[in-house]
C-alpha positions as a Markdown table, in Angstrom:
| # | Residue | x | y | z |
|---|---|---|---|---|
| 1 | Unk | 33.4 | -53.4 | 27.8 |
| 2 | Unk | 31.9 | -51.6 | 31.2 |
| 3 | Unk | 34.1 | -49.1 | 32.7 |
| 4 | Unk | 35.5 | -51.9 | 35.3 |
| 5 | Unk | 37.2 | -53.4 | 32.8 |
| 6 | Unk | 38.8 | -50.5 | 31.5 |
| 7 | Unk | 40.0 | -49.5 | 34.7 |
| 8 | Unk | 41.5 | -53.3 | 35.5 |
| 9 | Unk | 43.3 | -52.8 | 31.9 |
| 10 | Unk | 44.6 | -49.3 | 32.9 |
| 11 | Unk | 45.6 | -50.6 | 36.4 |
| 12 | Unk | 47.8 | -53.4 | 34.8 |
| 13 | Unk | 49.5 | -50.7 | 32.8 |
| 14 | Unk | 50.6 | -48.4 | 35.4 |
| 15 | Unk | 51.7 | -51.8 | 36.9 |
| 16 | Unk | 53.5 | -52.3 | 33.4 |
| 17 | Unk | 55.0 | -48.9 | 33.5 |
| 18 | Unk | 56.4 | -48.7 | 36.9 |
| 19 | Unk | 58.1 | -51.9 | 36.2 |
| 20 | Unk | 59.9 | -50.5 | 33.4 |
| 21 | Unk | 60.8 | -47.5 | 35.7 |
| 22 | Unk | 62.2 | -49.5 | 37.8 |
| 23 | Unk | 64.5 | -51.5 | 35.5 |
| 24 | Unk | 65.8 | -48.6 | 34.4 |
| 25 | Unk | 67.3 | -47.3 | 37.5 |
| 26 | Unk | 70.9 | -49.4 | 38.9 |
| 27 | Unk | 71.0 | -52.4 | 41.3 |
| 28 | Unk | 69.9 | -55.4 | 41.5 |
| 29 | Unk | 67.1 | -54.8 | 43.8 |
| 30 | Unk | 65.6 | -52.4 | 41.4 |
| 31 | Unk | 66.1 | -54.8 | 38.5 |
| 32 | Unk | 64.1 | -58.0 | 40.6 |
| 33 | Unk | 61.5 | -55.2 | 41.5 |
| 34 | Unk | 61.0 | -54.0 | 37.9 |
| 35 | Unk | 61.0 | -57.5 | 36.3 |
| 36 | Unk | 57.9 | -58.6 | 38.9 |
| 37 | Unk | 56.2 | -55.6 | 38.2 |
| 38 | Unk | 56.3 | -55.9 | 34.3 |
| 39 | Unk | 55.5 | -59.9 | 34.3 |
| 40 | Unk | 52.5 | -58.9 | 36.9 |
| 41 | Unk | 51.4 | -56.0 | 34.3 |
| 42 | Unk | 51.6 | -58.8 | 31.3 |
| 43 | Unk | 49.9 | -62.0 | 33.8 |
| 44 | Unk | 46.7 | -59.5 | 34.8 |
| 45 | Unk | 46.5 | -58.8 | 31.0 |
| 46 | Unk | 46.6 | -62.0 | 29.9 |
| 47 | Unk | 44.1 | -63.2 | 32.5 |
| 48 | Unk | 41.8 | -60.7 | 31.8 |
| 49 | Unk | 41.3 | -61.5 | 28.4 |
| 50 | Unk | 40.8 | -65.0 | 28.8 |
| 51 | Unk | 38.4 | -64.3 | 31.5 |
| 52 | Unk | 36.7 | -62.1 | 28.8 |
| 53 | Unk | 36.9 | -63.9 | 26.1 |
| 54 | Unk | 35.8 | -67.2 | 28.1 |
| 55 | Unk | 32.7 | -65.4 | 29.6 |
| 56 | Unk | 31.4 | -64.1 | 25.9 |
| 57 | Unk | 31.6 | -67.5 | 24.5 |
| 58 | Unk | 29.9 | -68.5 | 28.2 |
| 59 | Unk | 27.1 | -66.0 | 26.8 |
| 60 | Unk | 26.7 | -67.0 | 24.1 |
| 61 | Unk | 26.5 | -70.7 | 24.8 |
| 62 | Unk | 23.5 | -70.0 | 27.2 |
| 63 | Unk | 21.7 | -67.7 | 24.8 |
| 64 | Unk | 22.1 | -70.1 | 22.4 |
| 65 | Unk | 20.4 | -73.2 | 25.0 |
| 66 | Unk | 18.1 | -70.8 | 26.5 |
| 67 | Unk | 16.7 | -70.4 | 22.6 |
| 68 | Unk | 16.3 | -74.0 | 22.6 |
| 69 | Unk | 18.3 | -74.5 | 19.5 |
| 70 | Unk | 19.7 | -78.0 | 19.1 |
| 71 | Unk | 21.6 | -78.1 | 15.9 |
| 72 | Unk | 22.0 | -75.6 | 12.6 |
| 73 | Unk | 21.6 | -76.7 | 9.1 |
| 74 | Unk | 23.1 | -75.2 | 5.9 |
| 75 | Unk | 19.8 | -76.9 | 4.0 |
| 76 | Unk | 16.4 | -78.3 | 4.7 |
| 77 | Unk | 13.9 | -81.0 | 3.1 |
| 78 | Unk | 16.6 | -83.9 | 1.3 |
| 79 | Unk | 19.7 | -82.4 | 3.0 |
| 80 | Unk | 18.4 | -83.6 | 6.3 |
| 81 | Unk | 15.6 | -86.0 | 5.5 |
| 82 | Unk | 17.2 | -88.9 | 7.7 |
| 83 | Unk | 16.5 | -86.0 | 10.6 |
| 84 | Unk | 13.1 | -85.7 | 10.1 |
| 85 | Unk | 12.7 | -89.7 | 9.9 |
| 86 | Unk | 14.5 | -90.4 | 13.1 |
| 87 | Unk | 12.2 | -88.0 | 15.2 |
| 88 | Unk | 8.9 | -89.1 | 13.0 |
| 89 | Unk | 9.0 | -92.8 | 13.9 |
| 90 | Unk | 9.1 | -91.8 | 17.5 |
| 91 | Unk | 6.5 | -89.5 | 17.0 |
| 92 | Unk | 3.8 | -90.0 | 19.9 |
| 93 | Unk | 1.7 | -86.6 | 19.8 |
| 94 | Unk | 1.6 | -84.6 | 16.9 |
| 95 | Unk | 3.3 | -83.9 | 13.9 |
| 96 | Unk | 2.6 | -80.1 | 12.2 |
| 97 | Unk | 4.5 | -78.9 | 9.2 |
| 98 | Unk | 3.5 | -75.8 | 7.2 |
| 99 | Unk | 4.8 | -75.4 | 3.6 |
| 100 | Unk | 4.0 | -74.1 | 0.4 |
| 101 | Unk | 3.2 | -77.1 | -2.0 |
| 102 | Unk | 5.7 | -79.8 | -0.2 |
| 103 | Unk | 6.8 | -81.7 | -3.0 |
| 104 | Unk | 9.5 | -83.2 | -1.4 |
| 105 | Unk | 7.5 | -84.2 | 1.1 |
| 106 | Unk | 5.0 | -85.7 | -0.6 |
| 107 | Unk | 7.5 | -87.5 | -2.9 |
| 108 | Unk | 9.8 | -88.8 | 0.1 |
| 109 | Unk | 7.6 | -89.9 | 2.8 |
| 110 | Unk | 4.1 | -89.7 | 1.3 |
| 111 | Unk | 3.8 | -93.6 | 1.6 |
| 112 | Unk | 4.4 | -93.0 | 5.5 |
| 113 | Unk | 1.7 | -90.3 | 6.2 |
| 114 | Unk | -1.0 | -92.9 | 6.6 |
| 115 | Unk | 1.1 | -94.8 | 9.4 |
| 116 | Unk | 2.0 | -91.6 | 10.4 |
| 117 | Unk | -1.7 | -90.8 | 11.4 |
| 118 | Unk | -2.3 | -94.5 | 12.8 |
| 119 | Unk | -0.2 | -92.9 | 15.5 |
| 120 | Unk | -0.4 | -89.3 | 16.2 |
| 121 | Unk | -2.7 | -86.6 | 14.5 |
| 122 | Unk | -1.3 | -85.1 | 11.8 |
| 123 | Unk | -1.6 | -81.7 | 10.4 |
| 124 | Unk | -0.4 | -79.9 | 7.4 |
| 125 | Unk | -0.7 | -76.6 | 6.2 |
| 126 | Unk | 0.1 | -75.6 | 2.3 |
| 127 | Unk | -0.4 | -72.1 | 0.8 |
| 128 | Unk | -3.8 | -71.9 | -0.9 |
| 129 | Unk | -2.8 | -71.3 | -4.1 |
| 130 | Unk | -6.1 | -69.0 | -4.9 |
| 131 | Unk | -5.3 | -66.6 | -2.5 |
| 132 | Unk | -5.9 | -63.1 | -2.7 |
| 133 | Unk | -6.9 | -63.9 | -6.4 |
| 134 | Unk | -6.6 | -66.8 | -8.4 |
| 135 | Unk | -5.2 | -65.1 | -10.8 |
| 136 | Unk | -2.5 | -63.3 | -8.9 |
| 137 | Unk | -2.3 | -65.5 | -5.8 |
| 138 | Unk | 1.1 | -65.5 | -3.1 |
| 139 | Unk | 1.7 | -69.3 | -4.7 |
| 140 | Unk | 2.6 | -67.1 | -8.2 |
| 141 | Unk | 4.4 | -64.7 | -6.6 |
| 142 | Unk | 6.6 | -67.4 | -4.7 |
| 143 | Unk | 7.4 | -68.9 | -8.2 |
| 144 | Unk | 8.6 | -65.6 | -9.5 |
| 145 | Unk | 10.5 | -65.7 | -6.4 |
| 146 | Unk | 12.5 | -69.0 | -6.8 |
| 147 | Unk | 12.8 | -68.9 | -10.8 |
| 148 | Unk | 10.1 | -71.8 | -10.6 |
| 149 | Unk | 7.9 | -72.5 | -14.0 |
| 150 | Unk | 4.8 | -70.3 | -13.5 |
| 151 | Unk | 2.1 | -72.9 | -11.6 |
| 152 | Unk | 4.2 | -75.0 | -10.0 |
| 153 | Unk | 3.3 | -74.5 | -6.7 |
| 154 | Unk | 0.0 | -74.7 | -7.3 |
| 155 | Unk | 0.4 | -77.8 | -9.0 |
| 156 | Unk | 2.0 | -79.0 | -6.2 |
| 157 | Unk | -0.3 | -78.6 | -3.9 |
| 158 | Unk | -3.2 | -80.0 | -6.2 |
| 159 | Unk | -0.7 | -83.2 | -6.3 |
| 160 | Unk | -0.2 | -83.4 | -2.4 |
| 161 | Unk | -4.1 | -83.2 | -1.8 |
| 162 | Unk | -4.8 | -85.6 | -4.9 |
| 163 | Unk | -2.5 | -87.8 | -3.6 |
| 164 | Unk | -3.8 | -87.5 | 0.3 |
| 165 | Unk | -7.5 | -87.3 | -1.1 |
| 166 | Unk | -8.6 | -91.0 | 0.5 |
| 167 | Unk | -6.8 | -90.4 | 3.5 |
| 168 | Unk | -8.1 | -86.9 | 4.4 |
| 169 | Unk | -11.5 | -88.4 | 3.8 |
| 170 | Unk | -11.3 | -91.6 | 5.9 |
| 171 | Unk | -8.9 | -90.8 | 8.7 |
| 172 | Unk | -9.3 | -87.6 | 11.2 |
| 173 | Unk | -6.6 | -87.9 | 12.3 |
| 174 | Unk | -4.9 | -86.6 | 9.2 |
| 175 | Unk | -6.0 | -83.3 | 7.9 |
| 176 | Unk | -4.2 | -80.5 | 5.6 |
| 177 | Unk | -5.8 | -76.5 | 5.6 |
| 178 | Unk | -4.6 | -74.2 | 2.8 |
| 179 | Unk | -3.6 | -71.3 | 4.8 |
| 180 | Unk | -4.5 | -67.7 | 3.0 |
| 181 | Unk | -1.8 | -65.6 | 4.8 |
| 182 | Unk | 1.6 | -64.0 | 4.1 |
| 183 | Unk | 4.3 | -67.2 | 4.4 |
| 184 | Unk | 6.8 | -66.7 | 6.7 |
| 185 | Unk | 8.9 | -69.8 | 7.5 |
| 186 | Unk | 9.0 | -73.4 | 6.7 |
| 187 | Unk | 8.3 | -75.5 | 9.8 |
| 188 | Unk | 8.0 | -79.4 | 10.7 |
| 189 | Unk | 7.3 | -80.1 | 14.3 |
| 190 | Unk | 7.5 | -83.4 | 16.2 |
| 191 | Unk | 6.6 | -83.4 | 19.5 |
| 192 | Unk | 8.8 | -81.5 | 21.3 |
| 193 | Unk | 11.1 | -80.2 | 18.8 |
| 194 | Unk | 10.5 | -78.6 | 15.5 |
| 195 | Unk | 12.4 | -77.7 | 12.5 |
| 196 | Unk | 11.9 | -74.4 | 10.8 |
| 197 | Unk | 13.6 | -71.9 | 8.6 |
| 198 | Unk | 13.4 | -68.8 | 6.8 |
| 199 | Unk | 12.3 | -68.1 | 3.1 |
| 200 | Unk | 15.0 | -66.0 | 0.8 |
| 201 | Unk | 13.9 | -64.1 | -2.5 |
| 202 | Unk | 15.7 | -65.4 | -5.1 |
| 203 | Unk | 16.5 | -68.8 | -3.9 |
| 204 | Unk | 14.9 | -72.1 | -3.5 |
| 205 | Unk | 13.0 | -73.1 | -0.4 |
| 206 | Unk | 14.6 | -76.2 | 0.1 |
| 207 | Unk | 18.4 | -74.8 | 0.0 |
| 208 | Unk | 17.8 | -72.6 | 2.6 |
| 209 | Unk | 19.1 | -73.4 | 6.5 |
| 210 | Unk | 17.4 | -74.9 | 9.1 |
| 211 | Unk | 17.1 | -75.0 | 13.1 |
| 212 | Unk | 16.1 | -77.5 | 14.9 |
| 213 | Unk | 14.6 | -76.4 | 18.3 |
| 214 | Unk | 13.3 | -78.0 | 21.5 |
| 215 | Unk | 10.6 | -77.1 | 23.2 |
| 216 | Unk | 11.9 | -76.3 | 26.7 |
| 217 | Unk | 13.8 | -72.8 | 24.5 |
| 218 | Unk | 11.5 | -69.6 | 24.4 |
| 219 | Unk | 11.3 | -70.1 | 20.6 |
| 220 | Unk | 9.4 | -73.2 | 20.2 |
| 221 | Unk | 6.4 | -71.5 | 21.7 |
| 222 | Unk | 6.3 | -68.0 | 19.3 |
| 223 | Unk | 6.3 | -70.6 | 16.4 |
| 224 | Unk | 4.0 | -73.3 | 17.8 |
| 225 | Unk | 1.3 | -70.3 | 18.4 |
| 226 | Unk | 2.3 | -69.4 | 14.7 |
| 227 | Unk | 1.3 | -72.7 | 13.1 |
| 228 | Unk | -2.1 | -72.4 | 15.8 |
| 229 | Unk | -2.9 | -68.9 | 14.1 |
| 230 | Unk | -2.6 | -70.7 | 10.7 |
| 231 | Unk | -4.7 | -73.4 | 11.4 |
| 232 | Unk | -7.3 | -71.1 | 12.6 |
| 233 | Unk | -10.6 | -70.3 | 10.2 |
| 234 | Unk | -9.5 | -66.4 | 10.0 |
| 235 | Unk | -6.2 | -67.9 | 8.0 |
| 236 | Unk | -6.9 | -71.0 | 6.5 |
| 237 | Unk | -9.6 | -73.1 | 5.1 |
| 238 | Unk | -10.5 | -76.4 | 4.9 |
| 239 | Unk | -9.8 | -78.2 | 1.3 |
| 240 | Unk | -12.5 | -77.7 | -1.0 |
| 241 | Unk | -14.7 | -80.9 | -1.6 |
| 242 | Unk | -14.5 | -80.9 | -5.4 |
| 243 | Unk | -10.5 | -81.1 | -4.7 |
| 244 | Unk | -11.3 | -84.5 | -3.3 |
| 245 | Unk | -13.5 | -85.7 | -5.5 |
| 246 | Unk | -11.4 | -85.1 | -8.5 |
| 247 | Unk | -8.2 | -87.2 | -8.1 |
């Protein structure tokens, strides 16, 4: 609280104070005078913390719509699938989503990412799962991470880009990079609004929470330039050909 507040508070006291003075001394006239006193002491308190209490929920309320978040999730991916559906069909620029091997995706709405690309471009970024080393990679560490069995993630994105292998090759408008820096979040954008969400040690990607932003909030932009940094050459490549040729 700023030091006007504290004075108001300490102003309504000596109010409070001299009321009860004043009730304490004989006749009626003291009596009315003391009783105003006190009940003007207890009305400016009162109104003061509702006034206070009103403008920090005020606060928040803007930070929270000059962020551009929309809604808060306890869980991503199946949790909220019907989501990511709704804003997908009325998809009419671009759809980005960076993960590690999306199996869930690719298991749920693989059959749509064909129409998906008939309509807007579509780009997706998985974890390389060779990167720094093959035999150490981020993918291995991320399994550790979640209790997963050790290559899972790197199975999983073999299986997304074995399953995607016709449609990479015959559409442009559909393409997947495997990026080859730390991850940092779990993001599908739409449009104007994105979903995206942390990644927790120790737990599964998929149970952790979600936001859904909109654009016009100064986070959509930090993350949009995030998935642009990504798709770049210095932190992704483009999937290998014998990938593609091996289904």
């Amino acid at each position: 609280m700023t030091t006007k507040h504290w004075l108001y508070i300490a102003l309504h006291a000596i109010i409070f104070v001299l009321g009860l003075l004043a009730m304490s001394q004989k006749g009626v006239a003291f009596q009315a005078v003391g009783a105003s006193l006190i009940a003007a002491g207890i009305a400016g308190w009162v109104i003061f913390l509702y006034l206070f209490v009103s403008s920090r929920a005020a606060e928040r309320i803007a930070l929270i719509e000059s962020s551009g978040i929309r809604e808060v999730f306890a869980h991503r991916s199946i949790a909220i699938r019907h989501k990511y559906e709704l804003r997908v069909k009325k998809a009419r620029e671009a759809i980005d989503i960076i993960g590690y091997g999306l199996r869930a995706l690719r298991e749920d709405l693989g059959a749509e990412f064909e129409a998906w690309s008939q309509r807007v471009n579509v780009r997706i970024l998985l974890i390389d799962p060779d990167f720094p080393d093959p035999n150490n990679s981020l993918a291995d560490l991320r399994d550790a991470e979640e209790k997963n069995p050790k290559d899972s993630i790197r199975q999983d994105v073999r299986s997304f880009v074995s399953q995607c292998a016709e449609l990479i090759k015959g559409n442009a408008r559909f393409r997947i990079r495997l990026y080859r820096a730390i991850p940092a979040i779990n993001y599908f954008r739409v449009d104007d609004e994105a979903f995206w969400g942390p990644f927790f040690v120790g737990a599964q990607s998929r149970n952790m929470p979600a936001f859904l932003i909109e654009r016009a909030g100064f986070l959509f932009q930090p993350l949009h330039e995030h998935f642009e940094s990504l798709w770049s050459d210095q932190f992704s490549r483009e999937i290998p050909v014998e990938w593609l040729s091996n289904k």
